[in-house]
SERO-4910 file (N, C-alpha, C, O; in steps of 0.05 Angstrom, whole numbers):
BEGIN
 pado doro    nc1    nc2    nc3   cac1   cac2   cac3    cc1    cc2    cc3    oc1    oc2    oc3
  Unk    A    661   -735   -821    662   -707   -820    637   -695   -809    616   -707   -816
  Unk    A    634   -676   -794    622   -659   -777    616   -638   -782    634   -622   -780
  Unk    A    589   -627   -790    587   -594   -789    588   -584   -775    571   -587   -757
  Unk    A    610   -564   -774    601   -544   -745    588   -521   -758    589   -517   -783
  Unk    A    577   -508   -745    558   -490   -746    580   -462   -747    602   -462   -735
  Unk    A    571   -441   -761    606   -418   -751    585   -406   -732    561   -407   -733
  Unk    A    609   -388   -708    597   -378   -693    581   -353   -694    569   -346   -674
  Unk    A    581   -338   -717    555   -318   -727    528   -333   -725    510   -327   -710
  Unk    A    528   -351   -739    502   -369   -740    495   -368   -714    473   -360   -707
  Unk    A    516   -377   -696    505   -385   -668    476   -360   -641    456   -359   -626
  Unk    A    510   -340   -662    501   -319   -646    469   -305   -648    454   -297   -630
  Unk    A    465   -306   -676    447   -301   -695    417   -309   -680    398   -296   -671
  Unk    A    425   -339   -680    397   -367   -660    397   -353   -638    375   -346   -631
  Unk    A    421   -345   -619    417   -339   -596    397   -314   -597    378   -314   -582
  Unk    A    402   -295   -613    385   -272   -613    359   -273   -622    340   -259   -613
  Unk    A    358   -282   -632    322   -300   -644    311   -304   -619    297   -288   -607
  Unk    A    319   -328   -610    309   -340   -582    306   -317   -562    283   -315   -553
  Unk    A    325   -296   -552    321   -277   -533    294   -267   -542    275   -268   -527
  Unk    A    293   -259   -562    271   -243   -579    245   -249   -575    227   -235   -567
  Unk    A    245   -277   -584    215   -292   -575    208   -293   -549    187   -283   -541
  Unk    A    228   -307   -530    222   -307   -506    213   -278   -495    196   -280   -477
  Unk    A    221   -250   -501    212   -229   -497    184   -222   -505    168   -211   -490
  Unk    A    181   -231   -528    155   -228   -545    135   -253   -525    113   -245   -517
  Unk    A    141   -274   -521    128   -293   -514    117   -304   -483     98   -319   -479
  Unk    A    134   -291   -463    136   -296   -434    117   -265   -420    124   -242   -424
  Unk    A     99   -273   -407     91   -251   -396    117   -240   -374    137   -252   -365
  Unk    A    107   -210   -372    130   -202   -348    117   -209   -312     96   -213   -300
  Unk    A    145   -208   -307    147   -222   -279    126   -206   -265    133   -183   -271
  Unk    A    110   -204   -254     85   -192   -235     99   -194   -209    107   -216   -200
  Unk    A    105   -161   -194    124   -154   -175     99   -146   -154     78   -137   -163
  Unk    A    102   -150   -130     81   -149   -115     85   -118   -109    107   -109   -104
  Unk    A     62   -102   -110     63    -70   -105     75    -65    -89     87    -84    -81
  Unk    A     81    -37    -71     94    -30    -48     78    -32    -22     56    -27    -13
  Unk    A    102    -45    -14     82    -52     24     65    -75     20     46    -80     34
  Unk    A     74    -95     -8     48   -118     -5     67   -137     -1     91   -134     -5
  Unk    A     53   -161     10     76   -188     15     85   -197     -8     77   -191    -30
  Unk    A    106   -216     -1    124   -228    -31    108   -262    -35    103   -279    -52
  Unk    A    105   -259    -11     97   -278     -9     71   -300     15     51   -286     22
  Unk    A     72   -327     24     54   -338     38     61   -325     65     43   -314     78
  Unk    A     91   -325     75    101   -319    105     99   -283    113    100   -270    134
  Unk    A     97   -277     81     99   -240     90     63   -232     90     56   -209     96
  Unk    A     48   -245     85     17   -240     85     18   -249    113     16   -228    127
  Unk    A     20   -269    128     19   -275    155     36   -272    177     31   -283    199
  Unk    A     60   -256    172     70   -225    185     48   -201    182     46   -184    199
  Unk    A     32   -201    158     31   -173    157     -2   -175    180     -6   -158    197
  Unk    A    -20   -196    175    -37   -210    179    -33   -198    215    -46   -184    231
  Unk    A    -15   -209    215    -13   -206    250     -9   -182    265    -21   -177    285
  Unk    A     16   -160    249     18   -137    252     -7   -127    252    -11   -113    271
  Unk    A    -31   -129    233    -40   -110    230    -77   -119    255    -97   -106    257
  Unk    A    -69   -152    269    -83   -149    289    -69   -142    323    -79   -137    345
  Unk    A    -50   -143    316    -31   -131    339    -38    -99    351    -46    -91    372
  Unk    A    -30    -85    324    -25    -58    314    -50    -50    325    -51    -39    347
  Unk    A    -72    -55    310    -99    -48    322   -113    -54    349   -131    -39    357
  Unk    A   -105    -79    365   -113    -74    389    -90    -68    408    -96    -69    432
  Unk    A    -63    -60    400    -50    -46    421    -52    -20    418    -48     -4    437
  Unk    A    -59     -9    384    -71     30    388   -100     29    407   -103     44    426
  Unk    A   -113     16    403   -139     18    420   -139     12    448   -159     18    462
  Unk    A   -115     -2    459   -114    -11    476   -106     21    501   -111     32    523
  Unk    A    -86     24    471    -66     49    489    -82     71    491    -72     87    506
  Unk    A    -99     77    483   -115     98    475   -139    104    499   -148    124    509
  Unk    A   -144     77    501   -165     70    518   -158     80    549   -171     96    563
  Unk    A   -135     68    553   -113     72    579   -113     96    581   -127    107    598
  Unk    A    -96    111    564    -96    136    566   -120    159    573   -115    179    587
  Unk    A   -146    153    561   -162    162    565   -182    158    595   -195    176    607
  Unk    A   -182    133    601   -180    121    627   -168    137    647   -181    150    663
  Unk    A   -142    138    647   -126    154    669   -128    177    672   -128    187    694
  Unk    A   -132    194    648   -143    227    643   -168    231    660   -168    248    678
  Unk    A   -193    216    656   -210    225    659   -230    207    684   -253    213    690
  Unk    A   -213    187    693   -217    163    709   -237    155    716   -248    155    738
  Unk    A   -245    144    687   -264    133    690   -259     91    677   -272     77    662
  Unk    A   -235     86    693   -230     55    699   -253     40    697   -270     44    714
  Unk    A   -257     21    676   -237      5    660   -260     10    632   -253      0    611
  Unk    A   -280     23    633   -294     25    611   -281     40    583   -285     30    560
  Unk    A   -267     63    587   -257     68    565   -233     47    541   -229     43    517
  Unk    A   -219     37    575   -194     17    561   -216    -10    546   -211    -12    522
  Unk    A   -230    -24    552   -252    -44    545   -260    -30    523   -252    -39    502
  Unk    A   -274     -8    522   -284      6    494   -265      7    477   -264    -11    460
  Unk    A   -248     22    478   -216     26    456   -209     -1    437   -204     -4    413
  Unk    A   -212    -22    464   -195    -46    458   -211    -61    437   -199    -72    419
  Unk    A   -238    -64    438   -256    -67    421   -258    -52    399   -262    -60    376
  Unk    A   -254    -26    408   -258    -12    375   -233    -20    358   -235    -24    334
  Unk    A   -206    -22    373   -179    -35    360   -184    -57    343   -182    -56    318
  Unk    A   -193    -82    361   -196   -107    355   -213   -107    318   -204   -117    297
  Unk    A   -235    -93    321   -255    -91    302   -235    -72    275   -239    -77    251
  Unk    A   -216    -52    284   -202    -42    264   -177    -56    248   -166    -50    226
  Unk    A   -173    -71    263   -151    -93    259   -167   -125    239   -159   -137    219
  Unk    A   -189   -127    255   -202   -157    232   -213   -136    200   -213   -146    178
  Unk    A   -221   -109    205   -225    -98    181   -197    -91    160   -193    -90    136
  Unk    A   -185    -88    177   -159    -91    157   -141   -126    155   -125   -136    140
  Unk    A   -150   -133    172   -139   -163    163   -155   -173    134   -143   -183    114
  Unk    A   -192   -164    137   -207   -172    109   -190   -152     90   -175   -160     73
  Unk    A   -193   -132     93   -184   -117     70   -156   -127     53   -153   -132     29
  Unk    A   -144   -127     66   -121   -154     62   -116   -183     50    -97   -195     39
  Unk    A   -141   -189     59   -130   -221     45   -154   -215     23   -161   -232      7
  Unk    A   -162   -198     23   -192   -196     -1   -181   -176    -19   -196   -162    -33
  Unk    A   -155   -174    -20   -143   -151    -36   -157   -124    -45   -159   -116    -69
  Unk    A   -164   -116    -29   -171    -88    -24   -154    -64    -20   -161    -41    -27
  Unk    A   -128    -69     -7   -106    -53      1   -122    -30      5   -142    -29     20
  Unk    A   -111     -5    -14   -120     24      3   -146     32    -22   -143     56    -27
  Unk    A   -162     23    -33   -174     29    -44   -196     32    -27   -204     17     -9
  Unk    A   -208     57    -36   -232     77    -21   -249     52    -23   -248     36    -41
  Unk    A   -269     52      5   -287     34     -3   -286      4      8   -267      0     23
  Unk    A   -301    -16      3   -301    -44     -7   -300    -54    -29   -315    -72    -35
  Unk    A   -276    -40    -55   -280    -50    -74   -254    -57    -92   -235    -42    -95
  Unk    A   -256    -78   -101   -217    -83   -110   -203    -68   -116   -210    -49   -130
  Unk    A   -173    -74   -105   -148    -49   -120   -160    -46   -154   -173    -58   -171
  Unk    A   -149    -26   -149   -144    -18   -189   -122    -32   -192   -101    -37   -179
  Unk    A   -138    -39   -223   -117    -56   -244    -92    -38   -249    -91    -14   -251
  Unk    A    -73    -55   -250    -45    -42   -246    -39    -44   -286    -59    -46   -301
  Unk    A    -10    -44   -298    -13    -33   -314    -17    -56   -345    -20    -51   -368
  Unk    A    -12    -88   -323    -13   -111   -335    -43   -121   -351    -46   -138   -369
  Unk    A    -63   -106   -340    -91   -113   -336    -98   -121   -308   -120   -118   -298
  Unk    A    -75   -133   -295    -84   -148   -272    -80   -136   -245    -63   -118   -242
  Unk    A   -100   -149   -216    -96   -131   -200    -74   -132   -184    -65   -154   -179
  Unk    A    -65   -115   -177    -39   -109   -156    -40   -135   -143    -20   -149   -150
  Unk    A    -54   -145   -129    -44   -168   -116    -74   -187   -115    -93   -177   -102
  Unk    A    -77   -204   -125   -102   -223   -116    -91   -250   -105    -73   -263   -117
  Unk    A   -106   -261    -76    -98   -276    -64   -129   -294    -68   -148   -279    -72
  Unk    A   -133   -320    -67   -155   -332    -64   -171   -328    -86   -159   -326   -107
  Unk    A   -197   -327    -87   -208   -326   -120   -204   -302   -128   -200   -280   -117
  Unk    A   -208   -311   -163   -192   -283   -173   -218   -270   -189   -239   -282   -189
  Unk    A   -215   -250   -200   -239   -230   -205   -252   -244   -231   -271   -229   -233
  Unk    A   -254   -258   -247   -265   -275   -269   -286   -290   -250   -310   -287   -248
  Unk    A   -262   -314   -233   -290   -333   -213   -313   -309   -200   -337   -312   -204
  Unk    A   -306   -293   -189   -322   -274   -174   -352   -268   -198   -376   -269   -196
  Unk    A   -334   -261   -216   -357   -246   -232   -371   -269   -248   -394   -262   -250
  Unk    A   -368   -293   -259   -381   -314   -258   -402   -324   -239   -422   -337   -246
  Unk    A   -395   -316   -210   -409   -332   -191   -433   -310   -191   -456   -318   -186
  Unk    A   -429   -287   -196   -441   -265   -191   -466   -271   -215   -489   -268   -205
  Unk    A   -465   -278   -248   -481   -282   -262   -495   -308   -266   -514   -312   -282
  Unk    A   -483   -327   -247   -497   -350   -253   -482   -381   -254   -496   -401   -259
***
């Protein structure tokens, strides 16, 4: 002969268990808005945002070139100032900085932790920083 268990009991365990695992599992950490999900959407965004910057500078450059014609120095100037706006937002990016004023990490979101940290995280930083 066999105990079965009645199915109140069952239900009972089942609800325990939901309970703890609620109590016990941190929540899922959702990457903020406009941040990658992941390795392939950081190196889409990575590229857009050296693309983005030397084709505004590029176009800018041109434009101003043809207005005022003075070929090819403005388009060369632009395209450099692009290039340089584009690796400043590539760092800002992988150094998780996003739009925060400054050179200084996103604000902590509402976990304690920051919106997105890729590479060392702010504990190693501040360790290396004291010693």
């Amino acid at each position: 002969m066999s105990h079965q268990p009645s199915p109140g009991s069952l239900q009972d365990l089942d609800e325990r268990l939901r309970r703890l695992r609620a109590e016990t599992e941190p929540p899922e950490a959702k990457p903020a808005f406009g941040e990658p999900a992941n390795g392939l959407g950081m190196a889409f965004m990575v590229a857009a945002h050296l693309v983005s910057g030397l084709a505004v500078g590029a176009g800018i450059g041109y434009l101003l070139d043809r207005g005022l014609g003075t070929k090819p120095w403005l388009l060369v100037t632009f395209f450099l100032l692009g290039a340089a706006a584009g690796g400043t937002n590539v760092y800002r990016t992988i150094k998780g900085y996003g739009m925060a004023v400054g050179y200084h990490p996103a604000p902590a979101d509402e976990h304690g932790g920051h919106e997105r940290r890729k590479g060392p995280t702010a504990d190693n930083e501040k360790k290396t920083e004291r010693g």
